[in-house]
N, C-alpha and C positions, 0 to 999 in steps of 0.2 A: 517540562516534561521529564519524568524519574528517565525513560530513556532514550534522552539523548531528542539528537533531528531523525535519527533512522523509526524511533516509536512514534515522532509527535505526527510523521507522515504516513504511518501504517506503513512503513517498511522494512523490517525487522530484516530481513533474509538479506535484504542488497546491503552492498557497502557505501557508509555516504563518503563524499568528499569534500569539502572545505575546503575554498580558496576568496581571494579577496575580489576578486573581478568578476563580471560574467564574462567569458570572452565575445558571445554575442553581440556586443554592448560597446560600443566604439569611445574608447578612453579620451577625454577633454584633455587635449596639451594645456601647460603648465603648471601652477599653482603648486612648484617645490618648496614647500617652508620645512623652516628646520625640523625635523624629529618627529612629521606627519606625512601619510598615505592618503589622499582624497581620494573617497568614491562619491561618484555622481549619482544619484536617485532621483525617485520620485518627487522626493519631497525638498531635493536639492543639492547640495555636496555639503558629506559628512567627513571629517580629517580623524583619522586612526592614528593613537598612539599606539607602541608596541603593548603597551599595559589595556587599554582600552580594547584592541584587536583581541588578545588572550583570554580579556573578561569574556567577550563573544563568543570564542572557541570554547572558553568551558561553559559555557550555556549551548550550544549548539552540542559540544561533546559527541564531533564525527568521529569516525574510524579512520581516517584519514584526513590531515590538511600538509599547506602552506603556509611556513610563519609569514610575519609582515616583512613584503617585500619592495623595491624600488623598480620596476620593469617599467618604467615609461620613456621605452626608447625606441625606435626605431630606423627604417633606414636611411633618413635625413635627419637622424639626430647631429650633433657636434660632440666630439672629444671630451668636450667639458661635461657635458651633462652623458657619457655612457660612464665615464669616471666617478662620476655623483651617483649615479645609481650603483655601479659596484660599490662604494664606499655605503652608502648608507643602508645597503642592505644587508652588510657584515654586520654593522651596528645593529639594524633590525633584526636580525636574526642572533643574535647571541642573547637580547634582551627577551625574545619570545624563547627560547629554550633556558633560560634562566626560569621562568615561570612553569613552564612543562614541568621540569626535573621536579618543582615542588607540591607540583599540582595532586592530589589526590583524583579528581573528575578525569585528568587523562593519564591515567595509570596505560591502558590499553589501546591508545591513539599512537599511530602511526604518523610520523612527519616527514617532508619531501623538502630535502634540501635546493633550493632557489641558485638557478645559474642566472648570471645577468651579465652584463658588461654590452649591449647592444650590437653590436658587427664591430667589435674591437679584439680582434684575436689574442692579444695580450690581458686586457682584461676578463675575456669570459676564461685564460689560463689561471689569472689570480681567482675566480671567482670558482672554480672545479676544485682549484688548492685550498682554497676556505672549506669546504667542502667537506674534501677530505678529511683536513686536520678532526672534521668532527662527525665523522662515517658513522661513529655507534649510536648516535642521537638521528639519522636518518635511516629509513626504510627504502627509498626512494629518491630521485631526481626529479626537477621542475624547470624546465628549458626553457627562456621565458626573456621579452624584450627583443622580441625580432617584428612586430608588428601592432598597430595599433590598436586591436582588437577589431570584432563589426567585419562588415564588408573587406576590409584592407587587407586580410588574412587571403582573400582570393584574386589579390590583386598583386601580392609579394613580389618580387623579381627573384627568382627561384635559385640560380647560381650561386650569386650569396650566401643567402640562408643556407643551403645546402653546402657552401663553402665551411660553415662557421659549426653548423647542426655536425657535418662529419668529423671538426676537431673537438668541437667538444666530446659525441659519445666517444669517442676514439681513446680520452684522459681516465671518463669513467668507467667504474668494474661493471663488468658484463652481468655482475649475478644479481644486480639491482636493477629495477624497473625504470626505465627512463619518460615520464609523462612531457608532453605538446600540448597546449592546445589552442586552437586556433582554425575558422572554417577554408581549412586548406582544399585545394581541388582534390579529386580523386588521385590525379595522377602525382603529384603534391605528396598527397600520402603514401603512394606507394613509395615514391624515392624516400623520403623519411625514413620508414620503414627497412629502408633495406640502408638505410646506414646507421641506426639501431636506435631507432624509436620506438616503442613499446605500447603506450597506452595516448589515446586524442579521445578528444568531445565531441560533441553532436551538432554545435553551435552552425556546421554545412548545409545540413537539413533544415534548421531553422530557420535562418536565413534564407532558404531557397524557397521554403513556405511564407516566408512574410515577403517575397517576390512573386507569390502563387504559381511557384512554376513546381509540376512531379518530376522527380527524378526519374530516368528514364535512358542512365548510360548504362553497359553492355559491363559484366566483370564474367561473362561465362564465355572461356576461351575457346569452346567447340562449336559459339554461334560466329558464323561468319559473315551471317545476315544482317549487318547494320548496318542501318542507315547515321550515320556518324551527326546529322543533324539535328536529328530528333532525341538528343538524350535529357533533354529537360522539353517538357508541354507547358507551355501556360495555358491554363484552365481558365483565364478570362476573355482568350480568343474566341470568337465567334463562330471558327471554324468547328469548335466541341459542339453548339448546340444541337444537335441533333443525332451525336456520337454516342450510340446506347451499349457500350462496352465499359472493362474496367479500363484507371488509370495505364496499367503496362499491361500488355498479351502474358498471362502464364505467371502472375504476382498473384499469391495469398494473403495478401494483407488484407483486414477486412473492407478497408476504403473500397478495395478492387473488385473482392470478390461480393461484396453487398450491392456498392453504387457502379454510377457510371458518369463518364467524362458531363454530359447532358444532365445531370443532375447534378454534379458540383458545378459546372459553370453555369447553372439555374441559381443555384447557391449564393454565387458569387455576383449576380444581378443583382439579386434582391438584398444585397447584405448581411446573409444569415450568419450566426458566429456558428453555426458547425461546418460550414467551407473548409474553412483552415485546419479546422480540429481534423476532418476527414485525410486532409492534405497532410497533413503530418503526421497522419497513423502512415500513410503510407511513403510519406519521406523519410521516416525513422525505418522502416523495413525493410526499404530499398537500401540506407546506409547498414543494416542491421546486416543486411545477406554478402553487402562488400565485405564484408570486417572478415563473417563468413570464411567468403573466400581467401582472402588473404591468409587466414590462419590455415587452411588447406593447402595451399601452397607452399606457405611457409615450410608447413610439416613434410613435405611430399619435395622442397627445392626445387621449386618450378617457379617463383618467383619472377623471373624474367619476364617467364612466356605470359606473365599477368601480365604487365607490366610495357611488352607488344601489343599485348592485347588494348589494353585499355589507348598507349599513344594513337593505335592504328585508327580507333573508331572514335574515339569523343574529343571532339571541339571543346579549346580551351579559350575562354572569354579573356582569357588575362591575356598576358604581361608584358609589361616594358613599352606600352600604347601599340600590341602588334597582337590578333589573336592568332593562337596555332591553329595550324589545319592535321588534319589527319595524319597519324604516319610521322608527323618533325616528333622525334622523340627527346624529353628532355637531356639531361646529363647523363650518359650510360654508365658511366662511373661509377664501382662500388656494387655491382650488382651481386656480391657472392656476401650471403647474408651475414651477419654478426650474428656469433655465440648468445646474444642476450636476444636476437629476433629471435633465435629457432625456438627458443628457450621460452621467451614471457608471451611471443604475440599468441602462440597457440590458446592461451587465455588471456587475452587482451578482450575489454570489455567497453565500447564506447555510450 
């Protein structure tokens, strides 16, 4: 297509992004051979060279990517292999902006420099200083290697990550965008956020819908009315069938304000493929109105009281094999925003 993934999908207005993974999509451990990136698909695992990734990117020709990167690490990785991934992603990344600089097709692509080194604080420091050395060839950062992908993003041990997430943004300059992604919890995101993460995926909602559960946690800080258990419905409960309302009291989304719980969990009896479509018009809206907020607060410094808000009333199915109850707030740590929050989340776009 003359332009580009953003014409071949009829969407001219949005910005695409490019990256090598879905994070949705739970990464196959192993399979490190020398001088290739396996992605897993349909049709099977396909191994990327940095030459072979580039031919993609310029057929693809988004507004934004990730060169080829090594993130297959996580929090039970070993030494050896966070070491292999920062190494071979300095490699990977010099050979894909070797291509860039001569490319004609991405004259006007934006590129997100790849932090990696897995929960190794010395490596993800060489991995910020690579980086650096090559700031004019990035627009961006891409914080990456802290979790499997899939399910595992909400299952994180959060201290960590948040250990490792606040030395990193802490290295980088504040005036660039720092991207995550990964389907972290709400309250996940918020501590992110407030130790200056900038742009996440959708990959939350996704997942929540291929669990057929509606979102349904609290982010408006003047409702006091929650019930902290009810912030995700499944819609295959039996208890909906006779529930002639929308998904959540007082949501616009069209899911809510067309159907009702009694007709998606009619849906979901019989098998129909617009269940889930329905369910994730309005899991996306319900993620769409967080973001929302978040960017409200951010602008206004109220961040915290989001932030209360959210530990007091939603149930955290995660972490460490123990779920939180209402009210245990995670790591207070860090609550006075970074320069680059106040700055990029106000248009941060998930």
């Amino acid at each position: 297509c003359g332009d580009g993934l953003s014409g071949f999908v009829a969407q001219k207005e949005s910005v695409s992004l490019l990256v090598l993974r879905d994070p949705a999509e739970p990464c196959q451990p192993g399979y490190h051979e020398k001088d290739v990136v396996p992605v897993f698909g349909r049709s099977g695992r396909k191994n990327f060279t940095a030459e072979s990734y580039m031919s993609l990117v310029e057929a693809f020709r988004p507004d934004v990517y990730v060169p080829l990167f090594d993130g297959d690490t996580d929090g039970g990785s070993s030494k050896k292999r966070e070491q292999r991934s920062q190494e071979r992603t300095e490699t990977f990344v010099e050979q894909c902006l070797e291509v860039h600089r001569k490319s004609e097709k991405l004259k006007g692509a934006s590129v997100l420099g790849p932090i990696v080194g897995g929960y190794n604080k010395k490596l993800r420091e060489k991995s910020v200083q690579f980086v650096e050395r090559l700031k004019d060839d990035f627009a961006g950062y891409f914080i990456a290697g802290l979790h499997s992908n899939g399910i595992s993003a909400t299952e994180v041990k959060e201290a960590p990550l948040l250990d490792i997430v606040s030395s990193v943004c802490q290295q980088l300059p504040s005036k660039k965008p720092r991207f995550m992604f990964g389907a972290f919890t709400p309250q996940l995101v918020l501590e992110l956020v407030v130790r200056g993460v900038d742009i996440f995926d959708t990959s939350y909602p996704y997942l929540k819908t291929q669990q057929n559960r509606a979102l349904n946690f609290s982010f408006d800080t003047s409702d006091s009315n929650v019930d902290a258990r009810k912030n995700e419905l499944d819609l295959t409960d039996a208890c909906w069938a006779e529930d002639f309302t929308g998904f959540v009291d007082g949501c616009q989304c069209l899911a809510c304000t067309k159907h009702t719980k009694a007709y998606t969990h009619h849906l979901y009896n019989t098998r129909e493929m617009l269940a889930p479509i329905l369910l994730m018009i309005h899991n996306l809206h319900h993620y769409f109105e967080f973001f929302k907020a978040i960017r409200r607060h951010v602008a206004q410094d109220t961040v915290g009281e989001l932030i209360a808000h959210i530990n007091k009333h939603v149930m955290v199915p995660v972490t460490d094999g123990v779920a939180k109850e209402p009210g245990k707030s995670l790591d207070g740590a860090g609550l006075k925003e970074s320069v680059s929050v106040q700055v990029e989340a106000k248009r941060v776009k998930v």
